[in-house]
C-alpha positions as CSV (number, residue, x, y, z in Angstrom):
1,X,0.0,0.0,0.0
2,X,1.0,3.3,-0.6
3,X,0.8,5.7,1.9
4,X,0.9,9.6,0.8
5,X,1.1,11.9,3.4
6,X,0.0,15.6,2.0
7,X,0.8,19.1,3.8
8,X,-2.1,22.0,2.7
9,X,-0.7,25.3,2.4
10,X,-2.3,28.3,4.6
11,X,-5.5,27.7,4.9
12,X,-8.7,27.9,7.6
13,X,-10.5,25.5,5.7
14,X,-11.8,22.1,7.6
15,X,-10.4,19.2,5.9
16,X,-13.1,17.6,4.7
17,X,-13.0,20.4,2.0
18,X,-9.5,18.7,0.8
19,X,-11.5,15.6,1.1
20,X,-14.2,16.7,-1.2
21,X,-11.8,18.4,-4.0
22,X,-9.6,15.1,-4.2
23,X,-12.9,12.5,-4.5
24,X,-14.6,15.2,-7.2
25,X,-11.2,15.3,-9.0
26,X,-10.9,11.6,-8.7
27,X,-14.1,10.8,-10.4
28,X,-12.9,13.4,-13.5
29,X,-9.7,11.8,-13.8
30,X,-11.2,8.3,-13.6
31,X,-13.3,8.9,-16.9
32,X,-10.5,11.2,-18.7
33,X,-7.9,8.2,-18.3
34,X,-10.0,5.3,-18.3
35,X,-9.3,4.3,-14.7
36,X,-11.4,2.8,-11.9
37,X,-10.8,4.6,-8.8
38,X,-13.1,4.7,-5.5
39,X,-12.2,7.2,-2.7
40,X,-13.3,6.0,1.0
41,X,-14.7,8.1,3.9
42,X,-12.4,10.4,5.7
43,X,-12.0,9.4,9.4
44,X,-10.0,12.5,11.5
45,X,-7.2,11.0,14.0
46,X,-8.0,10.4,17.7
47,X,-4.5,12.9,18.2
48,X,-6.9,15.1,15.7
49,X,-4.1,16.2,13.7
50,X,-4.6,14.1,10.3
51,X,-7.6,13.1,8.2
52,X,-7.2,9.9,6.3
53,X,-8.9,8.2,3.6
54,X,-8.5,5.6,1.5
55,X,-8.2,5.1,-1.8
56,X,-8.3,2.4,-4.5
57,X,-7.6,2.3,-7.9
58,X,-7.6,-0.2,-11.1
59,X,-6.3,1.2,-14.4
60,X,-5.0,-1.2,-17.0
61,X,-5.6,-4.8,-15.0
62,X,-3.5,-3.4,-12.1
63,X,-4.7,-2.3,-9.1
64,X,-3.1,0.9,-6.3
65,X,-4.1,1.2,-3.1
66,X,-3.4,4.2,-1.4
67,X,-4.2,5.4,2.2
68,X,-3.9,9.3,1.9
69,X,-3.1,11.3,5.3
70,X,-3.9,14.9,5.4
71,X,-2.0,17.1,8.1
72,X,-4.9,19.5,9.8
73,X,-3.5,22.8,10.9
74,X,-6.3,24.5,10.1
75,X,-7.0,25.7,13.9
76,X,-3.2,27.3,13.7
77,X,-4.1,29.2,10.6
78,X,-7.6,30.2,12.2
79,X,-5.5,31.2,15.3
80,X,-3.6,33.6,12.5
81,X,-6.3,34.2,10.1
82,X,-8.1,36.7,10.1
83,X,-6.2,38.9,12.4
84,X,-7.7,41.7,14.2
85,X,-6.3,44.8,12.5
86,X,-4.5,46.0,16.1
87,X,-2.8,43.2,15.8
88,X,-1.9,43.9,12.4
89,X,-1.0,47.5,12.9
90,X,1.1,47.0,16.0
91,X,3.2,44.0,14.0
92,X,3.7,45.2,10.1
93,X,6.2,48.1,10.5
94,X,8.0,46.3,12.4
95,X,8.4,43.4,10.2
96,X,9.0,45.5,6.8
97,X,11.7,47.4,8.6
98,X,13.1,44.3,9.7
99,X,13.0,42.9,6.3
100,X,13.8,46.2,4.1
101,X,17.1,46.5,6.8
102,X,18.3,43.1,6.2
103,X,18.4,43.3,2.2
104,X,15.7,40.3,2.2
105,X,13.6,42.6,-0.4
106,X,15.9,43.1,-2.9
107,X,17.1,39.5,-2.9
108,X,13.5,38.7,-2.7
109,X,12.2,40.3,-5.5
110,X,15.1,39.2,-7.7
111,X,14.1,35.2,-7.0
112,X,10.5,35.7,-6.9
113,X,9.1,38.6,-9.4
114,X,6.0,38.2,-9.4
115,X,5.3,36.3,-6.2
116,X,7.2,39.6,-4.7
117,X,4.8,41.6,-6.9
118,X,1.9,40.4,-5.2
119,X,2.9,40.1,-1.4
120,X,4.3,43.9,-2.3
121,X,0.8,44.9,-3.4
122,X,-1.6,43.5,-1.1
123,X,0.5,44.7,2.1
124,X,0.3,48.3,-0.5
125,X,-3.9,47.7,-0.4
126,X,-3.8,47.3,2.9
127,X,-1.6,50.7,3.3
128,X,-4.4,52.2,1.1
129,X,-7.1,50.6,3.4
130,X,-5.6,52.3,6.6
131,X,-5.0,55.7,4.8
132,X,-8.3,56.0,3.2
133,X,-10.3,54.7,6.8
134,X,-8.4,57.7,8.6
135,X,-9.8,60.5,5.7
136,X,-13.3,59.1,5.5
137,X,-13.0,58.9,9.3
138,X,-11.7,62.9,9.6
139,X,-14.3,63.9,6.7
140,X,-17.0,62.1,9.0
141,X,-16.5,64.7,12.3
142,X,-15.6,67.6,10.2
143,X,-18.3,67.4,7.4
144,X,-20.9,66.2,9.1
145,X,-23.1,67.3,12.2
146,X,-19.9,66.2,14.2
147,X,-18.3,69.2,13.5
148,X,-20.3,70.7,16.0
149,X,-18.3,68.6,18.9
150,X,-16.1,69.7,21.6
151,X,-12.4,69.3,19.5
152,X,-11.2,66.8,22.0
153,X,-14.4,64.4,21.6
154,X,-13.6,64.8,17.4
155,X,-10.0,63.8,17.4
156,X,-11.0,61.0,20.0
157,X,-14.0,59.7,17.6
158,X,-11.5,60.2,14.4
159,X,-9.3,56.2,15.5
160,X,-12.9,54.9,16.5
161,X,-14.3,55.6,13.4
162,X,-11.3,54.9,11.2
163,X,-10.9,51.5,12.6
164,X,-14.5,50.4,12.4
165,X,-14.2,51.8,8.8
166,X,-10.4,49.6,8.7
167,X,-12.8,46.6,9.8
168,X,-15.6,46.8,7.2
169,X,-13.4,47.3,4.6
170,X,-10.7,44.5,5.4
171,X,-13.4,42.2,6.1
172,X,-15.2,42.7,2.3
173,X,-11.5,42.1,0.9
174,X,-9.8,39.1,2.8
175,X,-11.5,37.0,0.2
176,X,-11.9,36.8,-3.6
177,X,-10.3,39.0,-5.9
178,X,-7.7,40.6,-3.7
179,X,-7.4,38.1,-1.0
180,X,-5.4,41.0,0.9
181,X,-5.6,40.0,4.9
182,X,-5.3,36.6,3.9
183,X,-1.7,37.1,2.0
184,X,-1.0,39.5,4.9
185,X,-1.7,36.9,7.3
186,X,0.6,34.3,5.6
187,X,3.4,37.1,5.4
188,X,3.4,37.3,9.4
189,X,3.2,33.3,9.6
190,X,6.1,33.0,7.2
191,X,8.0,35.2,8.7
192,X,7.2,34.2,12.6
193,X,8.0,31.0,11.8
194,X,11.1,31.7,9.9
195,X,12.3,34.0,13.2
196,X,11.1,31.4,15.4
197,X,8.8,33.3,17.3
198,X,6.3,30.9,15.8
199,X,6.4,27.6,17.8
200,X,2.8,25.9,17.4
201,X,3.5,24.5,14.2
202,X,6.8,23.4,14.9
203,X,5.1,21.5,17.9
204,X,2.7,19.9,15.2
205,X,5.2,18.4,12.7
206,X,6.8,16.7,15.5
207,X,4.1,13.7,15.8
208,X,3.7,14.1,11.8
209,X,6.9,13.0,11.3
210,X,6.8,10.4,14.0
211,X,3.4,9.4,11.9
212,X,5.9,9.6,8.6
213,X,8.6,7.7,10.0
214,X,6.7,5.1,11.4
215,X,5.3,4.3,7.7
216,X,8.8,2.8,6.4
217,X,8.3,-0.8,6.1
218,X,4.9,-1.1,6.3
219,X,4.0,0.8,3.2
220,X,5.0,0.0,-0.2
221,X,6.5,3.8,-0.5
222,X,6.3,6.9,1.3
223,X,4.9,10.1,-0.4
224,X,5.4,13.4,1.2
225,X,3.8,16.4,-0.7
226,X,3.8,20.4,0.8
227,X,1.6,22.3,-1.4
228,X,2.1,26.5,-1.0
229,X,3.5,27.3,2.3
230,X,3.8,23.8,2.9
231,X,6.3,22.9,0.7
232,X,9.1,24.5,3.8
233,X,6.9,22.2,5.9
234,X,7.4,19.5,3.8
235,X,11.2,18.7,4.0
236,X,11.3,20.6,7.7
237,X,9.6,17.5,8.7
238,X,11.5,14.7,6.4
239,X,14.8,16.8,8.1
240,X,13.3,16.4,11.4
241,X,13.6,12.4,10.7
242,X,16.6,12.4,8.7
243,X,18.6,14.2,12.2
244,X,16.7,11.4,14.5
245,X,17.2,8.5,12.0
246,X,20.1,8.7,9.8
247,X,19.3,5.4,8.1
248,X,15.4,6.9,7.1
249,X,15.0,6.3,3.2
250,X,17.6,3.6,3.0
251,X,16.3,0.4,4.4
252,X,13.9,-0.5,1.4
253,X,10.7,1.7,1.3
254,X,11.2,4.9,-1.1
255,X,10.7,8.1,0.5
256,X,9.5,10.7,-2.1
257,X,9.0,14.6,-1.7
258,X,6.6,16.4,-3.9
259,X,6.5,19.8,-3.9
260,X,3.6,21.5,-6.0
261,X,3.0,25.2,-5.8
262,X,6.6,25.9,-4.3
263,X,7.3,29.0,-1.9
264,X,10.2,28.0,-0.6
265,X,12.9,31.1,-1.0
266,X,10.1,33.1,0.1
267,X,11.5,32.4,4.0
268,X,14.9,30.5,3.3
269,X,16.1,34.1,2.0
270,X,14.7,35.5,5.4
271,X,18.1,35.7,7.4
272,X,16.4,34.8,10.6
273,X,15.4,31.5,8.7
274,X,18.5,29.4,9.6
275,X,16.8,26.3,10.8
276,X,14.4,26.0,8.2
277,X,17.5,26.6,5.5
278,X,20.0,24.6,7.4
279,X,16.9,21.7,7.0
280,X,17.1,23.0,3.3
281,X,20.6,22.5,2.7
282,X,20.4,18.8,4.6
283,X,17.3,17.9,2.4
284,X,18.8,19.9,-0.8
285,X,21.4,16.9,-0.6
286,X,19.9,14.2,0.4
287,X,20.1,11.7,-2.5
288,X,18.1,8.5,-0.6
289,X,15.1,10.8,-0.7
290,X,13.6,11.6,-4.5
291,X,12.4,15.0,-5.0
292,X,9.8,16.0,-7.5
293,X,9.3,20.0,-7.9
294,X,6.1,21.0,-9.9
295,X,6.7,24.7,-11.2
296,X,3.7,26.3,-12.9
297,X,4.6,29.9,-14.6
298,X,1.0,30.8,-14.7
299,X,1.3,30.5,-10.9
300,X,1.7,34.1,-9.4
301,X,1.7,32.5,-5.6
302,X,4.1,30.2,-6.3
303,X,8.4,30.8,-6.7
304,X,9.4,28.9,-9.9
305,X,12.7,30.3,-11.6
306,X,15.3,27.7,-10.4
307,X,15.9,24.9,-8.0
308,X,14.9,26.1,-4.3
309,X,18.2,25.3,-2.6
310,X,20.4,27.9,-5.2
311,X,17.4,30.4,-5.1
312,X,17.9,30.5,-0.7
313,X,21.4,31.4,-1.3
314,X,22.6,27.6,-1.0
315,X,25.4,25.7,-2.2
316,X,23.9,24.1,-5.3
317,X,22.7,20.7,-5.3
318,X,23.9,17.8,-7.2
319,X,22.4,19.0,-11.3
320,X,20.8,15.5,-11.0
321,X,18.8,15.8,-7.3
322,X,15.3,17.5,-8.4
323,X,13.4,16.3,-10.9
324,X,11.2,19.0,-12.1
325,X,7.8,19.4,-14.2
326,X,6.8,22.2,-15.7
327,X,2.9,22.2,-16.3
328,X,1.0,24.5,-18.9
329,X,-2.1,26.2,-17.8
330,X,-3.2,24.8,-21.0
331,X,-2.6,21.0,-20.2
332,X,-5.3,21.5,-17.1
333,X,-8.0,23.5,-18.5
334,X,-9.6,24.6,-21.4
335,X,-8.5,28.0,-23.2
336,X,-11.6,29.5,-22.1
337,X,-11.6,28.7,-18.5
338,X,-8.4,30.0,-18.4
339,X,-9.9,33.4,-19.8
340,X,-11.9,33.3,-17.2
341,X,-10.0,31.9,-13.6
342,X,-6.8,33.6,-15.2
343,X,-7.1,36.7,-11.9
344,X,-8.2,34.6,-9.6
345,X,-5.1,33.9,-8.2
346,X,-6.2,31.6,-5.5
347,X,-7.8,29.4,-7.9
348,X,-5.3,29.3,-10.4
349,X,-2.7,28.3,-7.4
350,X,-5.0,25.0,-6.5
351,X,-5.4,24.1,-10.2
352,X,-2.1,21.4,-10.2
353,X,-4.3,19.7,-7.3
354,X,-6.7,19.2,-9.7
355,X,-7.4,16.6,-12.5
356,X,-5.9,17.4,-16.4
357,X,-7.7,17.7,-19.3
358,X,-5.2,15.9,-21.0
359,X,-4.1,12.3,-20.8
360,X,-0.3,12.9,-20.9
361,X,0.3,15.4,-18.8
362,X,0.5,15.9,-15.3
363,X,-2.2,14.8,-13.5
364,X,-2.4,15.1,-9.5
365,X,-5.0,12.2,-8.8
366,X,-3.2,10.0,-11.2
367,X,0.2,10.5,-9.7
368,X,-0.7,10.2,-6.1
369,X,-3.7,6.9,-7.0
370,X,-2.4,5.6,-10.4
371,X,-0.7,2.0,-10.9
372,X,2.7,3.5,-11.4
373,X,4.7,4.1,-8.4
374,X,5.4,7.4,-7.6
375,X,9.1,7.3,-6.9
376,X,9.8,5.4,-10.3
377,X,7.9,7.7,-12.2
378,X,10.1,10.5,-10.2
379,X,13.1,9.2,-11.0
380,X,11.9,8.8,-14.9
381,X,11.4,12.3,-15.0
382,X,14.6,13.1,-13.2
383,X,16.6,11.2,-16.1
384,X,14.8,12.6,-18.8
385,X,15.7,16.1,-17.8
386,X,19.8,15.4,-16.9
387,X,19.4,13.4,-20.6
388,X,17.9,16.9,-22.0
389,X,19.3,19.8,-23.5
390,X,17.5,21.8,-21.4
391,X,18.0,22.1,-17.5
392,X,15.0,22.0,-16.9
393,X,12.2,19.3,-18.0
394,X,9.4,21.0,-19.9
């Protein structure tokens, strides 16, 4: 049996929403590749931090079976998300001047582009949002009946106003199109956790890799896939492992990592990060563990120009250590949805979790459920790109 154990990025979500996306997905891939695949019920952990299911699949004569374990961290991102906007007030300047001092925005911005586009922007909104709740907020005592106030009572109202202004107004906006508290919110996790000042979620991964490491020898192979912020999770936790059990990988049950919607140099270049980039050098190196990277340009949330370990300012790996897929919007959807999803940035970012229009492409739900095993068709992909031209497999 194959046991996959999958990270979600930031996200308040219950699980049983992951749940639902993988068994609709499942039944699309199922009649696009001619495959048989039933998903079970998902059952949460008595320890309440996973959600597994199982899954079965027939495609060809062969038969998979898969049990798929979901790591919940939803009540630590609830915990962070949303914010009250004093908390986000009394925290932001002191993290931009932290990060504008150190030279992590310029080095940033040249790994990143567009990612750094957008994290620039929405903390930019939410600038706008402050500013514009303090005008309508002084046009409100002096324009109004309120100007007839005692001064003191109008300059008190003035922050009262402006912040219940702040509230309505960041409230409307954390979701769809401009998602702006929510990226805000993921900054200050990324970055907490990269300081260190974060500790929950390092307190989590420590029975999730327990849960990992306990999988060797009883499963056929062991898939370990971050998705978004999780994909710094991801090999955190296989390093966690690798520093208790040196022997982890090598004993006779592949270990794969699957990154899909990387963020990675988005806190490795943070200078405070140096666990989570020591774990990334360790990792970076680590031949007994395969490592799949799925870079999608269309992807503005995700980091996609080079290997993660040179892009955090790393020695370089070994040319031969990631295998890397490139996937074309294209591949996944049709030209018109694409029209249409192309600015929902959110959306777009979850589409590689999702089934593909096209039978020779990448397909989540057939890599994670199909016949072949995940680590050989890793390392396939890993020899066709040293055998190309290219660096990079396309």
């Amino acid at each position: 049996m194959r046991q996959v154990f999958y990270l979600p990025g930031f996200d308040p979500r219950e699980p049983e929403t992951y749940w639902g996306l993988f068994r609709r997905e499942s039944r699309l891939t199922a009649e696009r590749r001619g495959m048989a695949i039933t998903v079970g019920e998902p059952v949460r952990s008595a320890d309440g931090i996973s959600l597994d299911w199982d899954v079965e699949s027939e495609a060809d004569g062969a038969a998979t079976r898969v049990r798929y374990s979901l790591l919940r961290w939803d009540d630590i991102v609830r915990d962070r998300f949303p914010r009250s906007n004093l908390r986000r007030l009394t925290s932001l300047p002191g993290l931009w001047w932290r990060l504008w001092r150190s030279g992590y925005l310029r080095t940033f911005k040249r790994e990143a582009r567009r990612f750094y586009r957008v994290i620039v922007s929405v903390h930019q909104f939410y600038g706008v949002f402050v500013l514009a709740s303090l005008a309508l907020a002084a046009a409100a005592v002096t324009l109004t009946p309120l100007a007839q106030w005692p001064l003191p009572a109008r300059v008190a109202l003035v922050p009262v106003l402006a912040y219940a202004i702040l509230s309505l107004v960041t409230h409307l906006t954390r979701g769809k199109p401009l998602y702006v508290t929510h990226l805000v919110d993921d900054t200050a996790f990324t970055h907490d956790h990269a300081s260190g000042r974060e500790t929950v979620m390092r307190e989590r991964l420590g029975p999730w890799a327990e849960r990992i490491r306990a999988a060797e020898g009883r499963a056929s192979e062991i898939v370990v896939i971050g998705h978004s912020s999780s994909s710094f999770l991801a090999f955190e936790c296989l390093d966690r492992i690798l520093k208790a059990d040196p022997g982890f990988g090598r004993r006779g049950t592949p270990v794969t990592l699957v990154t899909i919607g990387s963020v990675i140099p988005w806190i490795t270049l943070d200078p405070q990060a140096k666990a989570t980039r020591a774990a990334l050098d360790r990792i970076g190196h680590e031949t007994a563990i395969g490592w799949l990277d799925v870079r999608a340009q269309w992807d503005w949330l995700s980091i996609h120009l080079r290997d993660p370990v040179s892009a955090s300012g790393l020695p370089p790996p070994p040319r031969d250590r990631f295998a890397v897929m490139r996937v074309e919007i294209e591949d996944l959807i049709e030209p018109a949805l694409v029209a249409r999803r192309r600015w929902n940035l959110f959306r777009m970012h979850f589409q590689l979790l999702m089934s593909s229009r096209s039978r020779d492409v990448f397909d989540y739900i057939a890599l994670v459920a199909g016949p072949e095993p995940v680590h050989e068709a890793v390392e396939r992909c890993r020899r066709r790109r040293v055998g190309a031209a290219s660096p990079e497999l396309t």
